[in-house]
Each structure stands twice: as C-alpha cells, then as structure tokens.
Residue frames as a rotation matrix with the C-alpha (Angstrom) as fourth column:
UNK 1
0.579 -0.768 -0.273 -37.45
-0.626 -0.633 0.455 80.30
-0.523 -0.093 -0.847 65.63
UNK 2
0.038 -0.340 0.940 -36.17
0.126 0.934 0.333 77.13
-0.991 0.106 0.078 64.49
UNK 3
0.264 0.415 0.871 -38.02
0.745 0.486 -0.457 77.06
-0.612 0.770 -0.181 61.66
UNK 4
0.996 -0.070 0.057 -36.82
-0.022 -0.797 -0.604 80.62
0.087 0.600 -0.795 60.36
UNK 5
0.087 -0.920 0.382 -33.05
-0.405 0.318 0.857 79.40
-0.910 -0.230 -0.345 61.28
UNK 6
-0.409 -0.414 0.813 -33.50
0.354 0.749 0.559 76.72
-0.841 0.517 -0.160 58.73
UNK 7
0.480 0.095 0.872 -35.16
0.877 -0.070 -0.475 78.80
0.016 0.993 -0.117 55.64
UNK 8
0.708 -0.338 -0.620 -32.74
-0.559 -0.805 -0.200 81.34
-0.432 0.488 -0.759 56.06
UNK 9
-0.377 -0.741 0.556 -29.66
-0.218 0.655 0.724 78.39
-0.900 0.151 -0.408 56.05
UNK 10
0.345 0.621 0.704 -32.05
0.596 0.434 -0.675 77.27
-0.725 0.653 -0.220 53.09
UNK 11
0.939 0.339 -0.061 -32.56
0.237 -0.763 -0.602 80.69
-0.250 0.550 -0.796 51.38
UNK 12
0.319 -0.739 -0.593 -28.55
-0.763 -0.571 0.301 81.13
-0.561 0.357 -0.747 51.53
UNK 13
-0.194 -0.305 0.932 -27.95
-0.109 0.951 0.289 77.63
-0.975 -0.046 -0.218 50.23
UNK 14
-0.110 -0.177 0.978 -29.38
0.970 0.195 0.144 77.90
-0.216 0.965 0.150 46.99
UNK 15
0.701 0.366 -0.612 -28.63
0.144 -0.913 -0.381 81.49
-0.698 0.179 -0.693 46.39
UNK 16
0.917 -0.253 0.309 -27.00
0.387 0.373 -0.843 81.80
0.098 0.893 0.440 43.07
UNK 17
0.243 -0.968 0.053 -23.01
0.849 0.239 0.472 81.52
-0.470 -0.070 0.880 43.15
UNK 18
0.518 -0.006 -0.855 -21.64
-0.025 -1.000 -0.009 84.80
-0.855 0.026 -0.518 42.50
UNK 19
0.951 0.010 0.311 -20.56
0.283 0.382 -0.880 84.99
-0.127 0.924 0.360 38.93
UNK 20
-0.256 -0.967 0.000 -16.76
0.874 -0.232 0.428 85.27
-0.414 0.109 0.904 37.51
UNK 21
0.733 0.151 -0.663 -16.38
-0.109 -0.937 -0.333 88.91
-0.671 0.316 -0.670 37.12
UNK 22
0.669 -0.521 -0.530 -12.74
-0.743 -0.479 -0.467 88.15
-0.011 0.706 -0.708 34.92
UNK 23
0.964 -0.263 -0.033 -9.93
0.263 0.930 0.257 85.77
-0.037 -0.257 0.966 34.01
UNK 24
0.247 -0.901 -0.358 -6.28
-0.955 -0.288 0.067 85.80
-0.164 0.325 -0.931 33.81
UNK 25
0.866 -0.468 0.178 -3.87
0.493 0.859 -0.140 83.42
-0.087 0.208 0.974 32.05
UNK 26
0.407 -0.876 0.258 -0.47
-0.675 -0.098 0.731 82.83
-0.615 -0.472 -0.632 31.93
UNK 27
0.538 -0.375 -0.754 2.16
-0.570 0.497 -0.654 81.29
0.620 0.783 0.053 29.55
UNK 28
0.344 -0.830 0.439 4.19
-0.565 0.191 0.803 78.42
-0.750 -0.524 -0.403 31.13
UNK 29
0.345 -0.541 -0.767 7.22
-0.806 0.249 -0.537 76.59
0.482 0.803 -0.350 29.25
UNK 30
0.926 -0.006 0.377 8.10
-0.071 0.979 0.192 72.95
-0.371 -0.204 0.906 29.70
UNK 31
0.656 -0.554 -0.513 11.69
-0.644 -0.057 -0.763 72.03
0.393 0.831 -0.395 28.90
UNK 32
0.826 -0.375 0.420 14.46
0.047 0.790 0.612 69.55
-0.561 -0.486 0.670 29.38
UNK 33
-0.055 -0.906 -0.420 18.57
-0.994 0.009 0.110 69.47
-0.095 0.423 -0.901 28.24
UNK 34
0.992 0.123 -0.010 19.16
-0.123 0.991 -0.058 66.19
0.003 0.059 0.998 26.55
UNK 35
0.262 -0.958 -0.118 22.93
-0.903 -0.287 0.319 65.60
-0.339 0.023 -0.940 27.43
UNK 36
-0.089 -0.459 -0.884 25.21
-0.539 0.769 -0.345 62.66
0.838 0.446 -0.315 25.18
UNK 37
-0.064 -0.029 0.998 24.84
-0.940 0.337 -0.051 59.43
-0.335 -0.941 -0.049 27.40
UNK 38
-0.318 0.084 -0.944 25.17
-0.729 0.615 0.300 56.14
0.606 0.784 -0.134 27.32
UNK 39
0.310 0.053 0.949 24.12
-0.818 0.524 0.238 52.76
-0.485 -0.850 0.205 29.25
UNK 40
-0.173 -0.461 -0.870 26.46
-0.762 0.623 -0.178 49.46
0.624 0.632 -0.459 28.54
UNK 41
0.544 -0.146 0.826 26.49
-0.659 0.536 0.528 46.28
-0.520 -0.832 0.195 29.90
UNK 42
-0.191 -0.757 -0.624 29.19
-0.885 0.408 -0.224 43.31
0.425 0.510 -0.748 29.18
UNK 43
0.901 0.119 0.416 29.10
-0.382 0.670 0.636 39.65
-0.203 -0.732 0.650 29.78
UNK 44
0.430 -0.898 0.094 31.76
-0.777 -0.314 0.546 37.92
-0.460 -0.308 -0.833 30.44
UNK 45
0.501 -0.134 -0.855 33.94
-0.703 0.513 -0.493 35.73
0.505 0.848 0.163 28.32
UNK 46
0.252 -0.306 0.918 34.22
-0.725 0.569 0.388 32.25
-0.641 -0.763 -0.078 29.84
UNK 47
-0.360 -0.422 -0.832 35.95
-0.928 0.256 0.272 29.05
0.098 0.870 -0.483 28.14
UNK 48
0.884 0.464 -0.054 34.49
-0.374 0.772 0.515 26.43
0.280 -0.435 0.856 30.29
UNK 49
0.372 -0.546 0.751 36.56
-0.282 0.705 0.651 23.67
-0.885 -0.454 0.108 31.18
UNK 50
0.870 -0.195 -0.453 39.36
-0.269 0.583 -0.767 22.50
0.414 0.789 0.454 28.03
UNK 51
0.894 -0.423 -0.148 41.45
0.435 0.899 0.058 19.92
0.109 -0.116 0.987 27.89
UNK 52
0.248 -0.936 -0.249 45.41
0.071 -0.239 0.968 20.82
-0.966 -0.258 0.007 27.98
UNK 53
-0.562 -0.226 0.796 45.88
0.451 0.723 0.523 18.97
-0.694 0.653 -0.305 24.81
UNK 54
0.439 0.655 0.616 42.93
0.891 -0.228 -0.393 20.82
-0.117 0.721 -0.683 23.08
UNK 55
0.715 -0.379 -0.587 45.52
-0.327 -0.924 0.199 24.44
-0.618 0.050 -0.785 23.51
UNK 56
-0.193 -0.833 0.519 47.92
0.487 0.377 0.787 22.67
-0.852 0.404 0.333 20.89
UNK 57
-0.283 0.528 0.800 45.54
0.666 -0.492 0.561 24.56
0.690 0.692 -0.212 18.11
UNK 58
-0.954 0.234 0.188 44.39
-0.282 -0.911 -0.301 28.55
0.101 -0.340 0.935 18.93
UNK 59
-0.426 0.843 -0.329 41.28
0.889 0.457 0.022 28.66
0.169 -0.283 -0.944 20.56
UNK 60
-0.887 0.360 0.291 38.84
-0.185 -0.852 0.490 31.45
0.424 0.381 0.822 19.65
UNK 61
-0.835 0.539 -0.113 36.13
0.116 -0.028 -0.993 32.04
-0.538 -0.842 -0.039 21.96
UNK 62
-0.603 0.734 0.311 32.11
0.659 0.239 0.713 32.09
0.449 0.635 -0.628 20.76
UNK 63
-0.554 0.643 0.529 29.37
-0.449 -0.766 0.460 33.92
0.701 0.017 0.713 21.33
UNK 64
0.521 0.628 -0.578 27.79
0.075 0.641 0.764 31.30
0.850 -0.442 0.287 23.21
UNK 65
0.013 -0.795 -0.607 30.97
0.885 0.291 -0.362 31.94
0.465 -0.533 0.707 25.70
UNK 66
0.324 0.128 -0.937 30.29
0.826 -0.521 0.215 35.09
-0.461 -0.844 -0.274 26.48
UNK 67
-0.669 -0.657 0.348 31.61
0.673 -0.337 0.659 38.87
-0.316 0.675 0.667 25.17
UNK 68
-0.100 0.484 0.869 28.59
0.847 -0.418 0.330 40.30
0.523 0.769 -0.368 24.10
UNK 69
-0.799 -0.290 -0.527 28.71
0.474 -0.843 -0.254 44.10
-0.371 -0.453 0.811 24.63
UNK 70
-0.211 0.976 0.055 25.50
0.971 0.203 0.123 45.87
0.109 0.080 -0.991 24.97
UNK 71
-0.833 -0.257 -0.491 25.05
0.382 -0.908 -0.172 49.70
-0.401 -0.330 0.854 24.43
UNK 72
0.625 0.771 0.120 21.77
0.779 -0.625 -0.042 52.19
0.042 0.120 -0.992 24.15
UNK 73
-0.724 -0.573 -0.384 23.75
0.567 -0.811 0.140 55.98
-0.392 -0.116 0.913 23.33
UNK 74
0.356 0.605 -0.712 22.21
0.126 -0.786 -0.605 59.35
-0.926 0.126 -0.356 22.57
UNK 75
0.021 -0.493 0.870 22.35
0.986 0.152 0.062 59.22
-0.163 0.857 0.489 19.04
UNK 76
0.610 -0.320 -0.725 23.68
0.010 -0.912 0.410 62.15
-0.793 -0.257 -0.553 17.53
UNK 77
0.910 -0.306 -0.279 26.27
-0.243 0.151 -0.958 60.60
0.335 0.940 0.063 14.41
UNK 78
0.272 -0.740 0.615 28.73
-0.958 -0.148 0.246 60.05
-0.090 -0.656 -0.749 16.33
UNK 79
0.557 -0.218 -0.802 30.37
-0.222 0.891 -0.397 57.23
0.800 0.399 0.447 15.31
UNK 80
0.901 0.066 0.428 31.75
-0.433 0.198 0.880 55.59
-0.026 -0.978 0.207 18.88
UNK 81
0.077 -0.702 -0.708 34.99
-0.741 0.435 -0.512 53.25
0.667 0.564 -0.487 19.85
UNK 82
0.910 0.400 -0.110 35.50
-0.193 0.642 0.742 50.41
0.367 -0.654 0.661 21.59
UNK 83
-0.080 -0.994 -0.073 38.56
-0.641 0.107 -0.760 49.61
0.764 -0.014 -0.645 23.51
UNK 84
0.758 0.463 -0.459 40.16
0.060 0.652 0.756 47.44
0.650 -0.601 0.466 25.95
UNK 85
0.324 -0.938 0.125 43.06
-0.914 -0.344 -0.214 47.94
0.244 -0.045 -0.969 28.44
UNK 86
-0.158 -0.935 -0.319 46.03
-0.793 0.312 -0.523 45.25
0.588 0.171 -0.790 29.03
UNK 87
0.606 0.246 -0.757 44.75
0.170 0.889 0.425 43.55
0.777 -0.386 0.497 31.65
UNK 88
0.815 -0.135 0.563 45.73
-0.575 -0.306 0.759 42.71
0.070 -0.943 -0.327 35.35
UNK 89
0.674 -0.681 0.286 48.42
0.055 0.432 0.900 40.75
-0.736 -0.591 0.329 34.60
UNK 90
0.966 -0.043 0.254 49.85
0.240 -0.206 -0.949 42.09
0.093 0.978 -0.189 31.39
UNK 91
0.163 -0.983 -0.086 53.56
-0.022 -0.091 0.996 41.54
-0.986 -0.160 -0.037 30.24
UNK 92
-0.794 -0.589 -0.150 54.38
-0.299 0.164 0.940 42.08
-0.529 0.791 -0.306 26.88
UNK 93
-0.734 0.513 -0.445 51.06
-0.273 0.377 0.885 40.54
0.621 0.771 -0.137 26.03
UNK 94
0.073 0.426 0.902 47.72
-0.922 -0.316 0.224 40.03
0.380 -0.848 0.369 27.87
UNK 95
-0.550 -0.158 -0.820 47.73
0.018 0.979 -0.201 36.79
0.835 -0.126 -0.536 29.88
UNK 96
0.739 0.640 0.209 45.36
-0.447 0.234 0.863 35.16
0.504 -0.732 0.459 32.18
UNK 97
-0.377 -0.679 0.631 46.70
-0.852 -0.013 -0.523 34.02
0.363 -0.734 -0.573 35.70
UNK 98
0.057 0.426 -0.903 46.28
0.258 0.867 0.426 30.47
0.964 -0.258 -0.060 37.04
UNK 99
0.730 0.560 0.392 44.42
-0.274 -0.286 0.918 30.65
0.627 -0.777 -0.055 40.26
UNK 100
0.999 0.020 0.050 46.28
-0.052 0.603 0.796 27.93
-0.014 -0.797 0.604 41.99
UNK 101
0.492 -0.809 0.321 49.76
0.841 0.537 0.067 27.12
-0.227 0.237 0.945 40.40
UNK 102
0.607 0.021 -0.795 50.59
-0.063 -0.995 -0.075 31.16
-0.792 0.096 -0.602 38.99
UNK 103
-0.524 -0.496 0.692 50.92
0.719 0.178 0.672 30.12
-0.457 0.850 0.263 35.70
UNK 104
-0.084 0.481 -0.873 50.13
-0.617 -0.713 -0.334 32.46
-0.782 0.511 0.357 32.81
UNK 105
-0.225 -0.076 0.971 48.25
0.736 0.640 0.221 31.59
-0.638 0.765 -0.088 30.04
UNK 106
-0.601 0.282 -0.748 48.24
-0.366 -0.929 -0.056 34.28
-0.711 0.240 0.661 26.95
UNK 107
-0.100 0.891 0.443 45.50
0.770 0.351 -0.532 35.15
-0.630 0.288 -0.721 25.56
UNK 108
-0.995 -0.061 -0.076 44.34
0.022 -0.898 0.439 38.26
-0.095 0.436 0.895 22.59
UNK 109
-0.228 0.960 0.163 41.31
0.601 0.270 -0.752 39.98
-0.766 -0.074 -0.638 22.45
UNK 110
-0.864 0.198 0.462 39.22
0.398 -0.293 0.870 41.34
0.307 0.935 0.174 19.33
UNK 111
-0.163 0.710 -0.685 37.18
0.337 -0.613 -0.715 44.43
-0.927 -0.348 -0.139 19.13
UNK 112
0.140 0.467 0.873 35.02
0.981 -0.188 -0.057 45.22
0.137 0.864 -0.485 16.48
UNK 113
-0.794 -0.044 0.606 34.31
0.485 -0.647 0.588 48.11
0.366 0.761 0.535 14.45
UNK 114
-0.278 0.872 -0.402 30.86
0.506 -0.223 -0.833 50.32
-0.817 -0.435 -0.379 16.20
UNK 115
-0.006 0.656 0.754 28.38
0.915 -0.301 0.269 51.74
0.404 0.692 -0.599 13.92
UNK 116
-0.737 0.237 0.633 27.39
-0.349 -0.936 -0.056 55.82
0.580 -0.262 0.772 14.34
UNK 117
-0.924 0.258 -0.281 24.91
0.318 0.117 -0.941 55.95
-0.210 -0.959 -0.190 17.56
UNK 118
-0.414 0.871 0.263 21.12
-0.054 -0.312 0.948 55.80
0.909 0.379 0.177 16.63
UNK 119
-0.205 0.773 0.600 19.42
-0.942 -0.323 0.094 55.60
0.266 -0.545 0.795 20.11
UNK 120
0.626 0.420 -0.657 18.61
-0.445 0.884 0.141 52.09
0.641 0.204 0.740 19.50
UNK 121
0.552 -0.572 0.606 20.43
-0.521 0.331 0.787 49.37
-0.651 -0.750 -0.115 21.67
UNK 122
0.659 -0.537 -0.526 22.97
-0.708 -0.209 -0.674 48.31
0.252 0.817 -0.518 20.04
UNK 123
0.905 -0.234 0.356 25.33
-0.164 0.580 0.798 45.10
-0.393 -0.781 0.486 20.30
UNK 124
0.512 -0.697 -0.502 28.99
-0.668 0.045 -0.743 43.91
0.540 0.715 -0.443 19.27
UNK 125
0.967 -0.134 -0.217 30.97
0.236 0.794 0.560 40.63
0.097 -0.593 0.799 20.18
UNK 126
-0.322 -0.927 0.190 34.63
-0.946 0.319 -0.049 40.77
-0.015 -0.195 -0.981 21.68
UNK 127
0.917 0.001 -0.400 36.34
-0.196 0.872 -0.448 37.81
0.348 0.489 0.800 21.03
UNK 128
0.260 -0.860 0.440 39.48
-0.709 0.139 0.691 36.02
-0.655 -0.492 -0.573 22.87
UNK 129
0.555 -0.390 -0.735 42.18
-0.815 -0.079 -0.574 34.01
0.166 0.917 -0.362 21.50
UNK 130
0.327 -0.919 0.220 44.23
-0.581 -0.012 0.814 31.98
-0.745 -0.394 -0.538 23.28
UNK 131
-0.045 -0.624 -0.780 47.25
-0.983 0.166 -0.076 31.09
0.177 0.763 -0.621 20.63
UNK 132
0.837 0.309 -0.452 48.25
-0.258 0.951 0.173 27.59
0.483 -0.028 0.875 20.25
UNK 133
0.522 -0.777 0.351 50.57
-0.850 -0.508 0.140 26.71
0.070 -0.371 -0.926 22.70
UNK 134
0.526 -0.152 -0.837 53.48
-0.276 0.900 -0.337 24.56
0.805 0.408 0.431 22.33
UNK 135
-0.941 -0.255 -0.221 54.56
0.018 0.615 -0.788 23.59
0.337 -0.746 -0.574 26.09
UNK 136
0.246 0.936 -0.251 50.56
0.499 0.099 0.861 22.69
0.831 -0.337 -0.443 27.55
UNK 137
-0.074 0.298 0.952 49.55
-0.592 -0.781 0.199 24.50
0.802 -0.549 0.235 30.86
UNK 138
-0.980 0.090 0.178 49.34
-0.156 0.211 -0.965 23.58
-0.125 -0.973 -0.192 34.38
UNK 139
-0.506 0.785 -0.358 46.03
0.675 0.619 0.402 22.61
0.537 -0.039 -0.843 35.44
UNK 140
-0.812 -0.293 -0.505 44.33
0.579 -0.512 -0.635 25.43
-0.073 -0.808 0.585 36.38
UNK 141
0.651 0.745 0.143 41.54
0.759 -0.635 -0.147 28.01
-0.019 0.204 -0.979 36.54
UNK 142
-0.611 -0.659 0.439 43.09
0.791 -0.536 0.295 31.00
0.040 0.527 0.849 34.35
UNK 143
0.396 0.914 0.090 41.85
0.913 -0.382 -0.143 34.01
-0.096 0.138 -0.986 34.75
UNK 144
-0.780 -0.615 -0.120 42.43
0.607 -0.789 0.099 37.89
-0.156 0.004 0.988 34.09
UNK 145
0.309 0.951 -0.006 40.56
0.830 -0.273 -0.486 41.29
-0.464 0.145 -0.874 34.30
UNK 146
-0.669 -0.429 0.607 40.37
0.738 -0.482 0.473 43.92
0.090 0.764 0.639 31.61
UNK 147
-0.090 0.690 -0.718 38.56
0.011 -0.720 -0.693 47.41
-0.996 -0.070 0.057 31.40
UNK 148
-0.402 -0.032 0.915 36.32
0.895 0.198 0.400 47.69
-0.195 0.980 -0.051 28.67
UNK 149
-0.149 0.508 -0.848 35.74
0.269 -0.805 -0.529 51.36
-0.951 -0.308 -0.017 27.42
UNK 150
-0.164 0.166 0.972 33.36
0.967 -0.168 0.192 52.99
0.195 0.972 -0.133 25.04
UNK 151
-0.624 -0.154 -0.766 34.18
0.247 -0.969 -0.007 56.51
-0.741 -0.194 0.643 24.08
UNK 152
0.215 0.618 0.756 31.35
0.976 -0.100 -0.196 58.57
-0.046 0.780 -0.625 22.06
C-alpha cells in the first residue's frame, strides 16, 4: 500500500506542468513633477580678533573669513538675486552690537551679481566692510544678525 502511495505522489510529481493557455499585458506610466527649488547654505563672516587701532583704515573682510554662499537651483534661465536685510540692530546703517559694553560698530555688506541657474552648485562671496573709524571702539565682541535671501 505504501508502495503505491509513493508512485502515485511520484507519478503526480513529474506530471507535466499544465501549459499557459494565454497572456495579458498592460501599459504602465512612470512619472514625476519637477518643481523650481533650491538648497543654500552660508558661512559665516567672522573678523577674528583686530586691534582697535587697525579700524583707523576700512576693513574688508576675505574669503578666508567667511561669506561664502552656496546654492544648487533647478535650472531653468532664471537668472536669481541675492539680498540681505538690515540687520538686528540696524539704525540708519547696519551695525554690529558689542556683546559686553553695547557699543555699535558699523559695518556694510556686498552682494554680488548671480549667474542664470544651471543645476550645478553654484557659489558667490558676500563681503563686509567695516569703514574706517575715527573715534576707535570699546573692546568688545561685535556682533549682528542678517537674513540672507535668494529669490529665483
């Protein structure tokens, strides 16, 4: 009995796989909206430590100081701007705030020109100023914050 159990289990085992009687297909469509974006990043613009005495002559910040603005945009021609607002302690002019003493020291900043938006990352340097000034500063750590916006 066994043994006819196990060539029938056999006999269905390698009986040939019923064959495909038909197919069907189907169209499907892959898609995606590419909307304008951008991704920036900014670093900040630091003078270090200067003398009093060295603000008698305008001091003009480097690249090595900081400034460099970093953007990747959906290109498109668009030709982009850069801007900056006034600052947190802006009177008449922007000015940095001393931490300790609440002196102001002003300061101007420079924004470049932006190329049209290729996709690529893309970079441009702001640049600070501070004027030469003829009464010296307080000892202090100056500081101030600005918004920096790019519009595409």
């Amino acid at each position: 009995m066994r043994r006819i159990v196990a060539l029938a289990l056999a006999a269905v085992a390698l009986a040939p796989a019923a064959a495909v009687a038909a197919t069907a297909t189907a169209n499907m469509n892959v898609s995606i909206q590419i909307t304008a974006g951008c991704n920036v990043s900014l670093t900040n613009i630091n003078f270090g430590a200067v003398a009093a005495t060295a603000l008698a002559s305008a001091t003009t910040s480097t690249a090595a100081m900081g400034g460099l603005f970093t953007y990747a945009c959906s290109p498109g021609g668009v030709t982009p701007s850069l801007s900056v607002s006034q600052g947190a302690n802006f009177q008449v002019s922007n000015r940095m705030k001393g931490a300790s003493a609440g002196g102001f020291l002003p300061y101007t900043l420079s924004v470049p020109t932006l190329p049209a938006l290729t996709g690529a990352t893309q970079t441009a340097q702001i640049t600070a100023t501070i004027p030469a000034q003829t009464t010296l500063p307080a000892v202090d750590t100056y500081s101030d914050t600005v918004v920096v916006t790019l519009s595409y």
